[in-house]
Steps between C-alpha positions, in 0.01 A plus 500: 500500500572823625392639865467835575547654827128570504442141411764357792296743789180307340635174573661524838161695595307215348758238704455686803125448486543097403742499809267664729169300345700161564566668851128541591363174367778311680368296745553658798461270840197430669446812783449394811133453592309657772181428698167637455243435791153576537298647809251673632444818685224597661606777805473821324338811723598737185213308293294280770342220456693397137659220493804425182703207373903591444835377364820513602773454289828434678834465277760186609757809530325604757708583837301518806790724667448754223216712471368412151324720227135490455223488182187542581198411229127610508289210356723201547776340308556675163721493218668191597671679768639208696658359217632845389651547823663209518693577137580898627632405821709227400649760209558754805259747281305555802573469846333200730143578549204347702193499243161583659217413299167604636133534421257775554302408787122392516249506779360142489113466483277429816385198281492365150172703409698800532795629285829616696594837468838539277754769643645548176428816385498623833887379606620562140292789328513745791753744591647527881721326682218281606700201280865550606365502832416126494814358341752709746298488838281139421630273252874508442570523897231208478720292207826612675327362848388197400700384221792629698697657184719836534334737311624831403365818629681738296279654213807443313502140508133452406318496193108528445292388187221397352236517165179732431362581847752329663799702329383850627470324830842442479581839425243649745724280806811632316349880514387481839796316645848600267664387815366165511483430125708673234483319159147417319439283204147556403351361189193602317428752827141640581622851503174630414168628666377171695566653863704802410824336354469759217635752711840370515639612164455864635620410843798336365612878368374656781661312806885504606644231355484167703809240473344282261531283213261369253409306211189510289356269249180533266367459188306676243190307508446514875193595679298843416188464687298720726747541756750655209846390256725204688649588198578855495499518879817286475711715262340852710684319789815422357495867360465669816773236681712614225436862524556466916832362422409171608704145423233395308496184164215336338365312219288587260300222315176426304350233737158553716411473875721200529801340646700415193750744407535584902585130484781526207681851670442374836877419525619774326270740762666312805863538364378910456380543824798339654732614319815612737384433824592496784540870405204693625220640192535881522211764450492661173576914486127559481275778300673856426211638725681292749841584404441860512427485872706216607852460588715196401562254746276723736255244663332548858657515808335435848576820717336363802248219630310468757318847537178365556202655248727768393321782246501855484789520344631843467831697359614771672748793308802350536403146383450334828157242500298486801272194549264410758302186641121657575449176771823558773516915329831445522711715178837462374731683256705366224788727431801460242639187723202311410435391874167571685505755756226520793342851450347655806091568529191304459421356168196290583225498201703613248388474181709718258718787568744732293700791590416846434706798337527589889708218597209352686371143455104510413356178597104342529466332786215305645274790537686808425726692231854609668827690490801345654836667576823402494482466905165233476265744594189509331222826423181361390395647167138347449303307725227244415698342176557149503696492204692292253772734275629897486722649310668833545494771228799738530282792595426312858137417329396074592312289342335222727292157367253417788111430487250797563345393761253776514345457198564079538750459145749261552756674283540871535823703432561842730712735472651703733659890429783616678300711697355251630157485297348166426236387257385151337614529089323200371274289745382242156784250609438154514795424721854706485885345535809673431545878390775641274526838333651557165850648496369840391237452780220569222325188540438273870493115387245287769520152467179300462506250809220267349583482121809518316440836415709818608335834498652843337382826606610827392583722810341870482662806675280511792577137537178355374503179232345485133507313239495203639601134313553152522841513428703291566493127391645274731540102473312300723629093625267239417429425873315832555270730404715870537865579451518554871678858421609640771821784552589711183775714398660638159824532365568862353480351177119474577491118536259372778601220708209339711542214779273222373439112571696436200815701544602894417328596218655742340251737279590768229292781483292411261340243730623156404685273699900473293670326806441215793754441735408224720704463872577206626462587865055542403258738407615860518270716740660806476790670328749846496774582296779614777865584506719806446396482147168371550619167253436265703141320530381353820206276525367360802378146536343444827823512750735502253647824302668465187695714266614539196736756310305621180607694182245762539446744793189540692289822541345614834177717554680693721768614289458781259278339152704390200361457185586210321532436112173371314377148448530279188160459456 
């Protein structure tokens, strides 16, 4: 018989995969086997009144001297993941982890003639941080407490999953806390339009990416119902992860709503989401929206704490930021050294300020419009205005947000000439935030403090407004009811960026949203681009300023008006 050379590579490929067959079905010893407890907890002041049975799963590996990993699991025990456990630690294919296995919670009847009211939708449908809340302040310092085991606090160490509702829980806690929980297993996931899940394919391309890791599982014969696609929500997710850059696997199947291919890959999704640890899960390089205004390594760095309700954040020529706190009226600069300097004058009732092509600072206060100097001193330029935002054209002309009081609107803009006429330009405001004017100062942006809405105007020679719009589309958090947009400025590419509950949204002039960039120090309430080069962003989160060096450049209404290059529409 003769063998050819294709012939031999056929048979030591075929021998190879005999060898490594006999490998896997050898028996392999029995793993060591852990305990699994079950409690109850009944303490929570996140959702009062429920009460919830829970599981903890505790490997024999387990070294109370060592901080261990965690797993936490919405609805209970799932997948056989005791048992699974057991097999990966033992095999070293994932590190030694602390299973937490708990159940939505239920507020229990008054009496049996009355039903108890099930939490869960509520805990594991909505969006918020209402969720992650309870496991990191309530239950695991509860389990740690009372079962006295070393849990892990690093978001590194801990993994979060669960099915249907219970798997976009997990990756709501994940979302809302990447610091407290980085990798996500989530099998056939409610991404879709029960409590507002369905958003998070879009905010997945929108946001900064977080440090996270996830795997998805579903099947083609999952739910469509009136709340939308399990189906096609689940591959729309794993799309936009992809597209975001995140570390991202799944499973695609033919099963329904149920638990039995989660069941088979269950092992395979564990080894995935711990694959290499301890090293830490990295954030992916985002959106090209997000590239184009981002730098590399870049991230936010706190410039100074402590500075009480710091706004009016201002840049002056030369790059330096002045803050203020409206309550003490104390002011400080921020200069190229990045320290806080105490500025001299009375900043009490500040509200917004910018400087002026003079060199002056303009700044509302609590009753008045003013001019500061370089010295502190301050010339009143209109009295009566208790306002919220101004911004500076570069002929010396201001816009001002404040209510008309004489005719009783609650939103009014004015604006004020450089000779120092005044005059109300639209009094049909609901309420007004932040104000921003285009880079070729041919439209004046007002931000909508009641909806998520930000106006456009177009700005006329005398000064006056037309054509106005709803312009501006801004994205709102689940827990309230406007975007809570505050401080705006633009880039000179024509991008808006607005202060918001959710982060800097960054807007293209077209009017839709491209970028979030969430800070970890809280909601931005006001923002400047500063340095010599104006590429540096600063937000301000109650007494703490951060910064952050940027690819683009910022534009000032003081400076002379530069027209930037037209939208993709």
């Amino acid at each position: 018989m003769r063998i050819t050379r294709l012939s031999l590579g056929l048979l030591f490929v075929a021998v190879v995969a005999v060898v490594a067959a006999g490998e896997e079905a050898a028996p392999k010893e029995p793993a060591p086997k852990g305990t699994v407890t079950k409690y109850q907890f009944a303490a929570s002041t996140v959702f009062p009144g429920t009460v919830r049975d829970y599981w903890v799963y505790v490997p024999q590996q387990y070294d109370a001297a060592k901080p261990a990993c965690v797993y936490v699991n919405q609805d209970g025990i799932q997948n056989k993941a005791p048992a699974v456990f057991d097999r990966l630690i033992a095999d070293q294919q994932m590190p030694v982890t602390i299973g937490v296995f708990v159940m939505h919670g239920r507020v229990v009847a008054p009496s049996g003639e009355a039903l108890d009211r099930f939490n869960r939708s509520y805990e594991y449908d909505g969006l918020g941080d209402a969720y992650a809340r309870f496991l990191l302040d309530e239950l695991l310092p509860h389990i740690a407490k009372e079962q006295r085991l070393n849990l892990s606090s690093d978001g590194n160490d801990r993994c979060i999953g669960g099915s249907s509702s219970g798997a976009v829980c997990a990756f709501t806690a994940a979302w809302e806390r990447p610091d407290a929980f980085t990798r996500v297993f989530s099998t056939i996931g409610t991404y879709v339009g029960l409590r507002g899940a369905n958003v998070y394919p879009t905010l997945l391309r929108k946001y900064e990416p977080k440090p996270l890791r996830i795997y998805l599982q579903d099947g083609s014969n999952d739910l469509n119902i009136y709340g939308g696609d399990w189906w096609m929500a689940n591959q729309e997710m794993e799309r936009s992860l992809v597209f975001a850059g995140y570390q991202v696997d799944h499973a695609w199947g033919t099963g329904g709503h149920d638990g039995k291919q989660a069941g088979e890959i269950f092992p395979d999704a564990m080894r995935f989401l711990w694959k290499g640890w301890p090293e830490r899960v990295k954030p992916g390089a985002g959106s090209p929206q997000l590239q184009a205004i981002v730098l590399p390594g870049e991230g936010w760095q706190v410039v100074a704490e402590g500075l009480g309700a710091s706004t009016g954040a201002a840049v002056s020529a030369s790059g330096e930021v002045v803050v203020a706190d409206p309550v003490t009226g104390r002011a400080w600069r921020i200069g190229a050294e990045g320290k806080p300097v105490a500025l001299a004058g009375d900043a009490k009732g500040t509200a917004g300020s910018r400087f002026g092509p003079d060199g002056r600072r303009f700044a509302v206060t609590a009753e008045r419009v003013v001019a500061i100097d370089a010295a502190g001193a301050a010339t009143v330029v209109a009295d009566g205005i208790r306002g919220h935002d101004l911004v500076v054209r570069h002929d010396g002309g201001v816009y001002v947000a404040a209510p008309d009081r004489e005719r009783g609107q609650p939103g009014a803009l004015w604006f004020f000439d450089a000779k120092g006429g005044k005059r109300v330009v639209d009094a049909a405001l609901t309420a007004t935030g932040g104000l921003a004017l285009s880079p070729d100062q041919s439209l004046l942006y007002v931000a909508d403090a009641t909806s998520h809405w930000v106006w456009s105007y177009q700005v006329q020679a005398d000064g006056g407004l037309a054509h106005k719009q709803r312009y501006y589309h801004l994205h709102v958090p689940d827990d309230a009811d406007d975007s809570g947009a505050q401080a705006m400025r633009v880039d000179r590419d024509g991008r808006l960026y607005v202060a918001t509950r959710l982060g800097i949204q960054v807007c293209d002039q077209a009017g839709r949203v491209n970028v979030i960039l969430p800070i970890a120090q809280g909601r931005p309430t006001d923002l400047t681009f500063g340095g010599e080069h104006l590429d540096t962003l600063y937000a301000l989160c109650g007494g703490t300023v951060v910064k952050r060096r940027m690819k683009i450049r910022g534009c000032e209404g003081a400076a002379a008006p530069v027209k930037p290059a037209a939208p993709r529409l």
